[in-house]
Every structure is written in C-alpha cells, then in structure tokens.
N, C-alpha and C positions, 0 to 999 in steps of 0.2 A: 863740786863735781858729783854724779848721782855717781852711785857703787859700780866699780866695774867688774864684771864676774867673769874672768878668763877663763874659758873652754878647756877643760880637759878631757879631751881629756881634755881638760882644761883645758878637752883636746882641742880643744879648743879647738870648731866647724864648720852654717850649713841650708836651697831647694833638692828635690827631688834631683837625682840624674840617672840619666838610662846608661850609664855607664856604671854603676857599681861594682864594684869589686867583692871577690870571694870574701869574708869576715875572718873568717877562723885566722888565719898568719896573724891579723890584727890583734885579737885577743887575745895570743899567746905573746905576742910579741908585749904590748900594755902591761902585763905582769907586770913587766921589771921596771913599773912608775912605784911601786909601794913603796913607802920610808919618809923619810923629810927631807926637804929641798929648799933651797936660800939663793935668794940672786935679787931681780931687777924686774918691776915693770912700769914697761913705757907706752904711755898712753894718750890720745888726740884728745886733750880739753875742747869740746864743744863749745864753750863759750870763748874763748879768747881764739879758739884754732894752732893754739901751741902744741908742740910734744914736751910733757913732762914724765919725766922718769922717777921712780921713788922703789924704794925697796921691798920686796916680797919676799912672805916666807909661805908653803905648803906642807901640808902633810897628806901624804896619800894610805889609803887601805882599803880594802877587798873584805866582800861578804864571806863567809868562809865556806859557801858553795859556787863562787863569783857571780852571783846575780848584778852585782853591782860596783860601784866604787864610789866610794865617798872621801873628798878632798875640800878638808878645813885649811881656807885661805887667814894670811894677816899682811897687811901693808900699812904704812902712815899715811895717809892722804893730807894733802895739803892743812894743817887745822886738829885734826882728828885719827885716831885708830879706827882702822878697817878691820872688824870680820867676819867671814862668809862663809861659808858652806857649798859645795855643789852635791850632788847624785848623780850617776850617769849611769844608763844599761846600756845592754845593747838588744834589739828588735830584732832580728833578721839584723836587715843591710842598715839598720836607723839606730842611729845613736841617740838617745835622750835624754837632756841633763837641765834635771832645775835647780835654780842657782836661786840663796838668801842671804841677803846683807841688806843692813842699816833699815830694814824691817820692810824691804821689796822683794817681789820674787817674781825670776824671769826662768822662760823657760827655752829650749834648744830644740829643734828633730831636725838632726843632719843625715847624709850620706856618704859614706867611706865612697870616694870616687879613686883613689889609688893609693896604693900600700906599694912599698917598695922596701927588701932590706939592703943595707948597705955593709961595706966593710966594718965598718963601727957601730953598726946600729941599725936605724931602721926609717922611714918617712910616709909620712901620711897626711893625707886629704880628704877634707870634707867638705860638704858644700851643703846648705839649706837656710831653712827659715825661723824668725825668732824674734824677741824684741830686741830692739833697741833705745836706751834712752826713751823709752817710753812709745818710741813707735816699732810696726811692724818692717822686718828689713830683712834682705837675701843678708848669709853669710858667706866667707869661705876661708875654712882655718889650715893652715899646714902644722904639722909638730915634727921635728926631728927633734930624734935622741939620739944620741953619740954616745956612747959609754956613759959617764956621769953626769950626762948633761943634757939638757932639755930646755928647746927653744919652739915656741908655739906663737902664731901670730893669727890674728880676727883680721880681716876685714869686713866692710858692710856695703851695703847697697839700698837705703832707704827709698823706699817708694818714690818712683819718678826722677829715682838719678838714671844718669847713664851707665856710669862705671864703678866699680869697687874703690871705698877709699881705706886708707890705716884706721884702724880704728884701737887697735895696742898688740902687744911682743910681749912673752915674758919670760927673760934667758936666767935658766933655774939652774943649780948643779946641786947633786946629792948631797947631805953633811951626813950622813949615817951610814 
C-alpha cells in the first residue's frame, strides 16, 4: 500500500469554492490539536478495494509565531512501520500541506468551505485538489473535534469519476 498521508489538519481537505468561509474561528479553534494522539486509521486498499484498519499515532505542534503546524505521523502498515511528516499553513482561505513518507511527497491546497462550533467542539470542511496514489484528484475532508477527540475523514474524486469515494478516517483521542 503506497503511504497514506491523512490531512490535518490532517485536516485533513480539498478544489477551489466560492463559498469560503471567514479563517480566523478556524485557526483559533486548531490550537487545541497540539500534543499527542493515539487511535485508528482506516483506509480503502486500492488494490484489493478492502477497508483496512490499523493503528495510528500523532503528534502535533505549532511554530511558535503559528506560521505553521507540523504533525509527525506513525502506523504499522500491513508488513512494515510507517513514518510521516505533514506541514500545513494557512494562505488566506488555502490551506497547504505537504506530506513525506516512505521517501514520497504529496502535496494539498484546499479551502475551508465551513467551520462550525459545536457544544463540545468544533467542525470543518474542506474541499480542493491534490495527489493521489500518484494521480491528480478533487478532495473533501471533514474533521470534527469533540473535547479529546478527533475524527478526520478524505475523500477523493480522481479524474473522470463521477462521485467522491472513501478514501480513509482517522478517529484519534489525545493521551497527554
């Protein structure tokens, strides 16, 4: 399975939309990813078209003027240890995040198309373009955080599909 690099934020993202949303609640709101998180991700093997689940860990932290966020990934992949790296800023309304593992690098520019907070938290949406598996493909990621927990899902849309499929989820909760 080539490296999967879930969006954060892992936010995982993302085309252009003419709906964008204000940024700023965003980025005050992402603060509170900083620290270490442990959980599960579950991801559509391209070759067999299974969902397999395997375990992930993160670590998240912040430039210390927040230019950026940097989130060192680990999972067992079938065979082998996974680890990655993302970067992510924010543009304006564009989030961009390149991601490195197993000595690939893929890159992101999505668009915050809705932010929402909730009673426990908070929800977001992205939407744009990027690789995938080695081709170009539309994204669109949701992340909801609940108090200690953090669940981000990709979809993708590879050139001359119709509709968005799963492409992986990764339900995280804080250990620090």
């Amino acid at each position: 399975m080539k490296t999967i690099i879930a969006v954060l934020v892992g936010f995982a993202a993302l085309s252009s939309s003419a709906m964008a949303q204000d940024i700023e609640p965003f980025q005050q709101a992402v603060t509170d990813l900083g620290g270490n998180w442990s959980g599960t991700l579950e991801y559509r093997d391209y070759q067999s078209d299974e969902r397999v689940e395997i375990a992930h860990n993160r670590s998240v932290s912040f430039a210390p003027d927040g230019s950026y966020m940097l989130t060192e990934l680990s999972y067992a992949d079938p065979g082998y240890q996974v680890y990655a790296a993302e970067l992510a800023t924010l543009n304006g309304q564009t989030l961009l995040i390149a991601s490195i593992g197993n000595g690939e690098i893929e890159s992101v520019e999505a668009t915050l198309t809705e932010f929402a907070e909730t009673d426990t938290g908070w929800i977001a949406r992205f939407s744009g373009v990027g690789m995938d598996a080695g081709e170009l493909a539309d994204f669109r990621y949701v992340f909801e955080h609940n108090g200690d927990t953090l669940v981000q899902t990709k979809l993708v849309r590879a050139e001359g599909e119709d509709g968005f499929s799963f492409r992986n989820a990764v339900r995280i909760g804080r250990v620090d």
